[in-house]
N, C-alpha and C positions, 0 to 999 in steps of 0.2 A: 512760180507754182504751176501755171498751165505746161509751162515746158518740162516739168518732169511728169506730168501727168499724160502730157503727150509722149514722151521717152518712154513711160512703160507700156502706153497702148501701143508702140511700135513693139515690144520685146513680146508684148502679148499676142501681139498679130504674126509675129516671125513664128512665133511656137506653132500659132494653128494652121499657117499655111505649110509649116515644115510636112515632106511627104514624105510616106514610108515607102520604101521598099520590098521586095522576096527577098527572101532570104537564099542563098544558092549555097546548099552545102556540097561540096568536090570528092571526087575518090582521095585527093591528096591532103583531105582534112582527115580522112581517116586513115591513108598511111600516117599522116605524123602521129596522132591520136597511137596506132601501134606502136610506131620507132619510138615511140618517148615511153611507155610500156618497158622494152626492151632497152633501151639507154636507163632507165630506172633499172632497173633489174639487174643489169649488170652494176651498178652502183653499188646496189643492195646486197649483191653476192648471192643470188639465189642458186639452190642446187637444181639438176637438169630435171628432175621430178615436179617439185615443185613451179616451175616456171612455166613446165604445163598448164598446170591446174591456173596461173595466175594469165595466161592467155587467154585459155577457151572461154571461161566463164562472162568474161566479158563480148568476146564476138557472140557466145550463141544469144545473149540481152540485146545486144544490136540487131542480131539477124529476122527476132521472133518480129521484133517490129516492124522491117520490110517485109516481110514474109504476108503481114497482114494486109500491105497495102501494092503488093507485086502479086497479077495472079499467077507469075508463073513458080514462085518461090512457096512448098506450102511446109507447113510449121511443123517443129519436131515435138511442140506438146502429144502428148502419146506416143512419142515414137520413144526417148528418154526416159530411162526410170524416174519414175517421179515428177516428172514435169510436165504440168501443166497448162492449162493454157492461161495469157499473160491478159490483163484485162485490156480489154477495148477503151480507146479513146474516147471522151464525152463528147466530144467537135469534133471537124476537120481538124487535122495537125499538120504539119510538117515531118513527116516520116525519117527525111533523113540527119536532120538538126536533131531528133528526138532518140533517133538510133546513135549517136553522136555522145551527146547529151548522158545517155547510159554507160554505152562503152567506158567512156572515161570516168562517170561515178563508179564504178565498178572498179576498173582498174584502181582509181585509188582508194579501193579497201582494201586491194590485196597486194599492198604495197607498203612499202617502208616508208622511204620518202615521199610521204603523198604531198609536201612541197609543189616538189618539182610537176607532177600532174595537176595541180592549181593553178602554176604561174601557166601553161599552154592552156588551160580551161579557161581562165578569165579571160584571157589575153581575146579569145577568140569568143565568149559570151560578151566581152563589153562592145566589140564591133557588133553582134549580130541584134542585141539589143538597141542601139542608137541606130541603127537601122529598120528595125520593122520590132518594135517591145511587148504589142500584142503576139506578134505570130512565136516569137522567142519565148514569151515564156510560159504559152501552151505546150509548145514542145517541148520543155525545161521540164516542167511538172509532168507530164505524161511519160518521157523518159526515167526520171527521177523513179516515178511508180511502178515504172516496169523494173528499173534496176533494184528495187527493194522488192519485186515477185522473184527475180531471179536467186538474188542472196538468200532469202529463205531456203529454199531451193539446195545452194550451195551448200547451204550450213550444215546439211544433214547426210552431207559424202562423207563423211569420216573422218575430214580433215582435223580436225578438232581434236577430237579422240587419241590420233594415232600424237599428236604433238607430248601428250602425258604418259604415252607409252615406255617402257628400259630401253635402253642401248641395245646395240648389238652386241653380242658373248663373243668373242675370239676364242677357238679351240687349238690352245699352241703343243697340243699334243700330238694333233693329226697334222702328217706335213701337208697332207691334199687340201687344207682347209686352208681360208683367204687370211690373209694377216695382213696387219696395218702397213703400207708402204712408205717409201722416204721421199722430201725431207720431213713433211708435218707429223708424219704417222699417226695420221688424224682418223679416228670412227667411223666405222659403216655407214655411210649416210643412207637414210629414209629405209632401216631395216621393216617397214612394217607399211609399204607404200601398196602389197598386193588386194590392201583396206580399202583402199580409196574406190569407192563406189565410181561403176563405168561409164562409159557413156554408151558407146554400140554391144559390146562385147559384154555376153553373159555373164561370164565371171572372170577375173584375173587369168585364171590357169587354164581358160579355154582356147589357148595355142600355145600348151607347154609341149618346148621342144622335147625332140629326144638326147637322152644324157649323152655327156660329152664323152671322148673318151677318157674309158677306164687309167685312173691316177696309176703310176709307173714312171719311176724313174730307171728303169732296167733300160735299156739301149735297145734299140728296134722294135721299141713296144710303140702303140701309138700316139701314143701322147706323150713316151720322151722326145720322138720324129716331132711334134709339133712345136714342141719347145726348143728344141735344136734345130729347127727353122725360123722361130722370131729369131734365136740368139747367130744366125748365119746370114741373116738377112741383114741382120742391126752392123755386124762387120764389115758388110760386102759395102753397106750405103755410107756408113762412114769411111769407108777409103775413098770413095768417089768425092766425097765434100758434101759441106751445106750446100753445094748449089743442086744437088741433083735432084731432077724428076720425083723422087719417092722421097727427099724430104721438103719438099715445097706441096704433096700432096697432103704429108701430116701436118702439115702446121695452116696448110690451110679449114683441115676439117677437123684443126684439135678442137672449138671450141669446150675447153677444162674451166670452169670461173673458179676453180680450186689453187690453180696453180701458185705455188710458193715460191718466193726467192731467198735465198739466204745469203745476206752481207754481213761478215764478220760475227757478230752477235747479234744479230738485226734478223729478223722474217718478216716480210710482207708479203700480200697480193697482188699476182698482176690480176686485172680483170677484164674477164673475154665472155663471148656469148654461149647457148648454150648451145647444145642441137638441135635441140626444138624452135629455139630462136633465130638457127640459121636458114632451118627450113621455111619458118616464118617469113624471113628477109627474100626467102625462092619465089613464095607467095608473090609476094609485094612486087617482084621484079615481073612473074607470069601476068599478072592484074594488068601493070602500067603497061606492057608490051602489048596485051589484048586489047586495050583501052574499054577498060571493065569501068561500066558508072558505079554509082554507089553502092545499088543493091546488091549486084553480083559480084561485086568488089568484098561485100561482107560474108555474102555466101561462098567464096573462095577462102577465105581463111577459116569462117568457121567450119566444113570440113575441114580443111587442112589443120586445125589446132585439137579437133576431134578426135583426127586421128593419131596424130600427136600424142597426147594425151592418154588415148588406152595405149600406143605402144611402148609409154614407161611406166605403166600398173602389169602390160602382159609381161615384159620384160623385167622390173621389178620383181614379181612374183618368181623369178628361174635363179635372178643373181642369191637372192639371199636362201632358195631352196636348193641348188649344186654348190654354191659357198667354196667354189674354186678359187685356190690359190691363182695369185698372179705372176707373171713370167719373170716380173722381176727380183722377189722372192728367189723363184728357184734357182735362175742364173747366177746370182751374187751369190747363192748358196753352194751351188755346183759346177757351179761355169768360171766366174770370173767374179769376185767380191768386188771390183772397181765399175763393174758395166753398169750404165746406166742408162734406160728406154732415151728415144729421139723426144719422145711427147712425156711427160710428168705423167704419171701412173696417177688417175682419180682414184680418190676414196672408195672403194666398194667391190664385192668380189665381181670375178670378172665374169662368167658366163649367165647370159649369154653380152655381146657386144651391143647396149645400150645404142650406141650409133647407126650400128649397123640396121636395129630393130625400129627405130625411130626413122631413118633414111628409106628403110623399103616400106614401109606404112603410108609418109607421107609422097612421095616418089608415085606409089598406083593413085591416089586419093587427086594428085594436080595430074596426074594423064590422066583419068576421068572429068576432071573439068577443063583439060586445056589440048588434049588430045596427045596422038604418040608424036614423036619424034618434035616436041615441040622445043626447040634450036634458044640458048639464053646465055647471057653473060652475067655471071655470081659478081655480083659486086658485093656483097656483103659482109663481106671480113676487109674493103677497103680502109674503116674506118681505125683498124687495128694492126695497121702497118703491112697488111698482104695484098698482093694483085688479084688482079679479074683473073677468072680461069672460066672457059669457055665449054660449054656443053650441049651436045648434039640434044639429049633428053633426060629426063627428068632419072629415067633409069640407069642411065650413064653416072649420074651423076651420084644416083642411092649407092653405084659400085664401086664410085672411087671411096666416098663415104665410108664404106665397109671396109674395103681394101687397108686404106689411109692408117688402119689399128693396128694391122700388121706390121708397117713401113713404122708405126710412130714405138713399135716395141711394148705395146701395151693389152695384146688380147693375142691368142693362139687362133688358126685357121678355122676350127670347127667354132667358136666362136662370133666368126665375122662370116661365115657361110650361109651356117644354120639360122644366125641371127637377121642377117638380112631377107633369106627365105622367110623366119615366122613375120618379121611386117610384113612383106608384100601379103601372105595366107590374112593376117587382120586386113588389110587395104582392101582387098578385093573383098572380105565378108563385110566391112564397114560400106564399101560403096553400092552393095548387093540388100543390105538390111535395109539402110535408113534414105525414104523418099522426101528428098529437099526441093525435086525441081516438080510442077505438075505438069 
């Protein structure tokens, strides 16, 4: 008997002398925190619209938190419609386990598989609890609080709403108008996205381009010249082969998560990232190369998902308001019934080029945080069978982005011109409105 009484005063003495530790949370706990975001998401099949909205919301719940305890970081409460400011901690916390802690509650509401963002959440709450369990689950709970300030918050963008919204109407009387493309011949996706309440940007249509050109199929009009440039281009590249320059640029920036294959009687998805989530991946690679710590780690991507984000409600707002026909329509119809674009034709009418709108938005938003000519290697489509491709700057790279729609046979010039011009026009008003840094 005294031997087991003394066996458990040992067990009771190991627990009290047990020490706790800090807790250190890394920039590369919250890249994964994102990658696994984005590895979810492409799982889930999110459209390029949507994958915004399921990024920002969670960095800008991350950022309010460092914001409060970085003086140089100050907070977008008031600056955001609607949002206000996130309540204060009752103690000392751990700001970045706590910024952490949100992120990923977050992310897994606006998630399918929220699985898969549990098994990396435990994985990394069971270490940091048997490590220090007072300082973890201060920051657990104060995180948690802030990520249920922020979802309120979210709830009332629209998102919701527009889910209960019709379809989009095909008008298969007008040839100018967009029709469903092959092989899915699937629905305009998010015809009702110019809803989604903003973040910098006044309103949706406060960088509506100017119209494309006027519909004509007459020969030296200008918009048959543009469509008899995708379909001259698409010729020229295919006799040079898959290996050439111009189609290793489109298949680098198709990110499509639409794409279909069709085996025999069989359709399935391959699945790729989106735009927003390659520009994401730019992010991610500027951050590590800076050697950005945590805070400015979060305030790098929440601009950058920011801007993201209005530039597929400003963009949004044009495709389904000009409701132009895509080029591959016409060509099958007029050119050649067997041609078929380098890159799958997404779901949705084509002007203006989502890509290209998305690429010059985020492109001014990381040169404002990372400066010009800032020199980086895209590894981000590594993961989906493509090489690094290297890039002088962030604006080189918004060009080949743009470009890349032309080469993949999926958008006409004014398209991928105009489009790339109205992000950089939001970029430069998003980095001009909203004061993140003091």
């Amino acid at each position: 008997m005294k031997k087991a009484f003394s066996l458990i005063g040992l067990f009771v003495l190991s627990i009290s002398c047990k020490k706790t530790v800090p807790i250190i949370v890394t920039p590369d706990n919250f890249h994964a925190s994102v990658d696994k975001v984005t590895e979810v998401m492409v799982h889930d099949i999110f459209s390029p619209p949507v994958a915004s909205r399921v990024f920002v919301y969670p960095n800008i719940a991350a950022y309010e938190i460092m914001a409060q305890s970085h003086e140089d970081l100050a907070s977008l409460a008031g600056q955001l419609p609607g949002l206000s400011p996130i309540p204060k901690p009752k103690d000392s916390i751990n700001s970045e386990l706590a910024a952490l802690v949100a992120h990923m509650e977050l992310s897994k509401q606006l998630i399918f598989s929220e699985e898969r963002i549990v098994v990396l959440r435990d994985s990394l709450f069971n270490v940091w609890e048997e490590a220090n369990a007072p300082e973890f689950n201060a920051a657990k709970e104060y995180g948690l609080e802030v990520a249920a300030h922020i979802a309120a918050w979210m709830d009332k963008d629209n998102y919701k709403q527009t889910r209960t919204m019709p379809k989009f109407t095909v008008d298969t009387d007008d040839p100018s108008r967009w029709q469903p493309t092959p092989p899915a011949y699937m629905d305009g996706i998010e015809p009702h996205w110019n809803m989604i309440r903003p973040f910098a940007l006044d309103s949706a249509a406060q960088f509506k381009p100017v119209p494309p050109p006027a519909f004509s199929m007459e020969e030296g009009t200008d918009f048959y010249n543009e469509l008899k440039e995708v379909y001259d281009i698409s010729l020229d590249i295919t006799k040079r082969g898959d290996t050439s320059e111009e189609v290793e640029i489109a298949q680098f920036w198709d990110c499509n998560p639409y794409v279909s294959v069709t085996r025999g009687h069989l359709m399935f998805a391959t699945k790729k990232i989106t735009p927003g989530a390659h520009w994401i991946g730019i992010t991610k690679i500027a951050s590590k190369k800076s050697d950005f710590d945590v805070a400015h780690t979060i305030y790098a991507y929440t601009k950058a998902s920011m801007a993201i984000a209005d530039a597929f409600i400003s963009c949004w707002d044009e495709k389904y308001r000009s409701n132009l026909v895509r080029p591959e329509t016409l060509i099958n119809e007029h050119f050649d019934d067997n041609w078929k674009p380098i890159l799958q034709t997404p779901p949705f009418p084509e002007y203006v080029s989502g890509h290209s709108v998305v690429s010059g938005a985020a492109s001014v938003v990381l040169t404002d945080i990372f400066g010009d000519n800032f020199a980086f290697e895209d590894d981000t489509e590594v993961p989906y069978g493509l090489p690094i491709r290297s890039f002088r700057s962030f604006a080189q790279a918004a060009d080949e982005a743009a470009i890349s729609r032309m080469y993949g046979g999926i958008h006409y010039r004014a398209a991928v011109e105009i489009g790339v011009k109205q992000g950089r026009d939001l970029g430069y008003f998003l980095v001009e409105k909203l004061n993140m840094k003091n």
